[in-house]
C-alpha positions, 0 to 999 in steps of 0.5 A: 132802330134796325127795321127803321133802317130796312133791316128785317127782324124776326123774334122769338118771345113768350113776353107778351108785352114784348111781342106787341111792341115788336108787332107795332114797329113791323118785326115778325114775331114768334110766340114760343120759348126761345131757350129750344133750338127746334123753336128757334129752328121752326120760327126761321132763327137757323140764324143762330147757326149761320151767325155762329158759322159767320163769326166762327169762318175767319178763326180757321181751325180752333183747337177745341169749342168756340162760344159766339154770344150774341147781346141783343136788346131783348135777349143773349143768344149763346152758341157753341160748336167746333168748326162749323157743327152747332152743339148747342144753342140758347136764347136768354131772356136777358138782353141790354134793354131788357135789363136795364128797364129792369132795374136801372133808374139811374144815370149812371146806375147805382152799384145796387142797380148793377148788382141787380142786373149782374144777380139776374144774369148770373141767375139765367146761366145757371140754368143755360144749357150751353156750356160756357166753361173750357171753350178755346175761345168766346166770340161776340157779335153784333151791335152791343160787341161793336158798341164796347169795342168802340168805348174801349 
């Protein structure tokens, strides 16, 4: 949908199904593990960092960390910080689309497909190396953030 739109798209992948598709509809791909910030760094994604400045530039001074999440299709993309210095950043492999491909059959899900989807994240941040806990504030971006924000 966004490069039908012009918008550029840059993934970082170790999902080889996934990196085809993304090839076919024109995104530039990267092969690589999307959980190291130096991949995410090497493969141009210092976005997460520009998109953690961004989200964080109005907040003014926040007393303490602030987390920006980022729920893509494919992936969740976690960053934290203080004022604009990145401490730590993670792409998961559990995106809106992901997930549901995953395990919804349904429409509307199931509450046995909901607890699945629910059991996978929990399972992916258990092993996050963001940490998620006492932050002064959460921040969320983009279309996903904007898509509830609306329904709500």
């Amino acid at each position: 949908m966004l490069i039908l739109q012009g918008v550029k798209v840059s993934l970082v992948d170790t999902d080889v199904e996934m990196i085809d598709v993304a090839n076919a509809f024109g995104a530039k791909v990267y092969y690589g593990d999307g959980t190291q910030l130096h991949t995410l760094r090497a493969s141009g994604a210092e976005e997460a960092e520009l998109s953690f400045r961004g989200a964080t530039s109005l907040l003014g001074d926040a007393d303490g960390d602030v987390v920006v999440i980022d729920i893509g299709g494919g992936s969740t993309e976690l960053v934290r910080g203080r004022g604009s210095v990145v401490s730590a950043g993670e792409s998961l492999n559990v995106g809106a689309v992901r997930l549901t491909e995953r395990h919804v059959r349904n429409d509307p899900p199931t509450p046995a497909e909901l607890d699945a989807i629910r059991a996978d994240v929990r399972a992916v941040l258990v092993g996050c190396a963001v940490p998620l806990t006492g932050a002064a504030r959460y921040v969320t971006v983009a279309g996903t953030a904007t898509t509830i924000a609306a329904m709500i």
